[in-house]
C-alpha positions in Angstrom: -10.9 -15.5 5.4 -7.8 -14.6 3.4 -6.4 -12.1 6.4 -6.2 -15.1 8.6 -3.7 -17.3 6.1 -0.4 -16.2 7.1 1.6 -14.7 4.4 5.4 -16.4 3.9 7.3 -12.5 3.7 5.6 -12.3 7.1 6.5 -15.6 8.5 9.2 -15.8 11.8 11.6 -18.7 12.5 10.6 -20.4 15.6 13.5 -22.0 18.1 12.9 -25.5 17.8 15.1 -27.1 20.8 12.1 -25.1 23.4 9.5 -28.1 21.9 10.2 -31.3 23.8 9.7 -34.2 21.6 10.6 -38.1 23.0 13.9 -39.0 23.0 14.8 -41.5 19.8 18.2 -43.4 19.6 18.7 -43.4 15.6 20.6 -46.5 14.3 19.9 -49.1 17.2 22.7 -51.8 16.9 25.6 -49.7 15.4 25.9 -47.9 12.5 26.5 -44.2 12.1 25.5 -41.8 15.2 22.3 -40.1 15.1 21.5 -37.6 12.6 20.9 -34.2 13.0 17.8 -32.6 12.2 18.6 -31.2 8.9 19.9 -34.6 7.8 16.4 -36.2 7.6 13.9 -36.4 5.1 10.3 -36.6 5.4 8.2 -39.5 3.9 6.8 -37.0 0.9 9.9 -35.7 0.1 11.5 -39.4 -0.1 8.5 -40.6 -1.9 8.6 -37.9 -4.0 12.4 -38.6 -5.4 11.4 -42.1 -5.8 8.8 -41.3 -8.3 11.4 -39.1 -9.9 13.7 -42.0 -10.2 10.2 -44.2 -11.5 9.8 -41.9 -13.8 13.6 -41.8 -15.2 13.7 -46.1 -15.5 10.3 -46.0 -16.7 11.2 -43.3 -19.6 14.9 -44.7 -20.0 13.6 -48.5 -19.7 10.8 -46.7 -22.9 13.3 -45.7 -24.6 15.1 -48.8 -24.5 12.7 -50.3 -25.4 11.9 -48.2 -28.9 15.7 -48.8 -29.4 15.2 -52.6 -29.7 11.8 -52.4 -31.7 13.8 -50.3 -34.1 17.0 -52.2 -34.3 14.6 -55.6 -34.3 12.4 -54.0 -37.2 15.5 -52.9 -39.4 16.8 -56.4 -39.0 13.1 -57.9 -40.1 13.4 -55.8 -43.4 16.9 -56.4 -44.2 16.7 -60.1 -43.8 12.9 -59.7 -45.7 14.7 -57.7 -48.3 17.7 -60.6 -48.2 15.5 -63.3 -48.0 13.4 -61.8 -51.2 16.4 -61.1 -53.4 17.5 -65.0 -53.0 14.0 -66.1 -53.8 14.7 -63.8 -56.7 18.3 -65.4 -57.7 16.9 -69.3 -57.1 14.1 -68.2 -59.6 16.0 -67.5 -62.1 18.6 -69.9 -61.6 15.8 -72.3 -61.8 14.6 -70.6 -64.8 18.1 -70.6 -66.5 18.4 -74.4 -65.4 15.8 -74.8 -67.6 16.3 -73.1 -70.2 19.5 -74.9 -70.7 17.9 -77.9 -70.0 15.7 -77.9 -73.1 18.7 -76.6 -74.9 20.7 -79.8 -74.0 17.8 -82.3 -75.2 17.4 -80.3 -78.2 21.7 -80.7 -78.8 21.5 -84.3 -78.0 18.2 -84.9 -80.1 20.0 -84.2 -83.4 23.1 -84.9 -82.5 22.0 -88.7 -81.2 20.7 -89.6 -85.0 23.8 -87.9 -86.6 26.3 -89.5 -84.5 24.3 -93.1 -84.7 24.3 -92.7 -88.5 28.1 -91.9 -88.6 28.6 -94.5 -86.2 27.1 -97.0 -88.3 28.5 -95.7 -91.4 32.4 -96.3 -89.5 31.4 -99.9 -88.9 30.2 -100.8 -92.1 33.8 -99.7 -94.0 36.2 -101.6 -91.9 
């Protein structure tokens, strides 16, 4: 079986303008002339580059795609991490809004009787 496969070291050119083939007009309409025979490319070896190019837009179009995840997900955690460190600072503004709060009521409620008192006191001398 194997001495009938012919080996390519032993392979000869054959003359191809001795096979008749139909005559073809390339380009019907205009356009460029006919091409020659080395100019044209089979169905496999076009479909072939087109996968090639699939593959490149589907891998660059991937890789695109990981670039926006990533620059979408940094963006999440920065404004998480932003909108955490607010909720931080309005806590404890809130807190410290407070705080002086009570401290004010606390001020006024001895200071009100005191200054009623003195008040009163002015009043009664003129």
């Amino acid at each position: 079986m194997n001495d009938k496969i012919l080996k390519l070291h032993e392979a000869k050119p054959i003359n191809t303008d001795s096979l008749s083939t139909p005559h073809k007009k390339d380009n019907i309409g205009g356009g460029e002339p006919p091409m020659s025979n080395d100019k044209y490319v089979t169905h496999e070896e076009l479909n072939h580059a087109v996968d090639k190019l699939d593959a490149k837009i589907d891998l660059s179009t991937e890789k695109l795609m990981h670039h926006v995840d990533d620059k979408f997900n940094e963006s999440k955690v920065d404004l998480t991490n932003k909108f955490s460190k607010n909720q931080s600072e309005i806590t404890s503004l809130k807190r410290d809004l407070k705080s002086n709060s009570d401290k004010l009521a606390w001020i006024v409620g001895i200071l009100s009787p005191i200054l009623t008192a003195v008040i009163l006191k002015l009043l009664h001398l003129s």
